[in-house]
N, C-alpha and C positions, 0 to 999 in steps of 0.2 A: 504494500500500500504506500503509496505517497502522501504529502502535506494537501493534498487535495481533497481527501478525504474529510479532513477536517479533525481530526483527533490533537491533540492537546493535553500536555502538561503544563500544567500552573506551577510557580513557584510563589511561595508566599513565605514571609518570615515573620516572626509573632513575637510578643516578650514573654511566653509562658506558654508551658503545657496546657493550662488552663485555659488561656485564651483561644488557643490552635484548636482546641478541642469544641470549645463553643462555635467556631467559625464552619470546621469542618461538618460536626452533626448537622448545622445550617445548611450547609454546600449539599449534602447526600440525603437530607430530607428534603429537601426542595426540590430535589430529582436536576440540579444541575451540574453534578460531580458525581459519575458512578462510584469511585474509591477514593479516601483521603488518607496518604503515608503521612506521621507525625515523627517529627524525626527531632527529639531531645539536644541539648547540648551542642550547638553549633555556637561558636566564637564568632561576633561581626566586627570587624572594621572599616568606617564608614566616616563619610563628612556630614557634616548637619551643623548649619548656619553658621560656615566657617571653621568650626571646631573639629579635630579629628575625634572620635568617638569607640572608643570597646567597648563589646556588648555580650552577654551570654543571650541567645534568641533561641526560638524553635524554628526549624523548618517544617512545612507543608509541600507536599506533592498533591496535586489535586490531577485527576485524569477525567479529562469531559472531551467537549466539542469545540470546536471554534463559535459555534452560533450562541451557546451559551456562557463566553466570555463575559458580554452587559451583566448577566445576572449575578455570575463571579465577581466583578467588579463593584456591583451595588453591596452586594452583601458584604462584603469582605469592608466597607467603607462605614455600611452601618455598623458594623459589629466590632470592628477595629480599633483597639488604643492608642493607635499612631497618627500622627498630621497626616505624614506621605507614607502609604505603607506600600511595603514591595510588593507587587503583584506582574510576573513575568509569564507571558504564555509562550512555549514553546511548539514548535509541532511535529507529532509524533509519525516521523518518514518512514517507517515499516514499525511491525511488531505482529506478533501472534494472531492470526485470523481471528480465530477462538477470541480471544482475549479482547480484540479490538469491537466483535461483535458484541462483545456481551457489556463494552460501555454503549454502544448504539445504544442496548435494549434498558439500560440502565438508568440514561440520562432522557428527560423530555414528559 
């Protein structure tokens, strides 16, 4: 499969299990995120308003659609403790039939 398809990894990065966890059940109840990976303990360094900044954060892998990116994006905005929160889509240029089908049936 190619990025034509439309499949999609989200990257998101949270200050807490806590929060990644509230964001995520959001994503996959709402049926706009068939699976959400929570990935603990990630080290960020980063600029924010001039200043360089270290951060303990959570990652999120989020796997949807390209089409529901907006809804990714609203939610993650309501639910989010950050000004500017990371929200990167990437797109998933091959992977598992199976696996790619069963976000189709997942998501919408």
């Amino acid at each position: 499969m190619d990025e034509k398809t439309g499949h999609i990894v989200v990257l998101i990065t949270t200050s807490s299990m806590a929060e990644a966890q509230v964001i995520g059940r959001a994503l996959v109840e709402g049926r706009v995120a068939a699976c959400v990976n929570i990935v603990p303990g990630l080290r960020s360094l980063f600029r924010w308003q001039g200043v360089i900044e270290e951060q303990e954060e959570t990652l999120m892998l989020v796997k949807s659609r390209r089409e529901y990116l907006p809804s990714i994006l609203e939610t993650v905005k309501r639910l989010h403790s950050y000004t500017v929160p990371e929200v990167i889509a990437l797109p998933i240029l091959a992977g598992s039939s199976d696996y790619l089908a069963w976000i189709n049936e997942s998501v919408g």
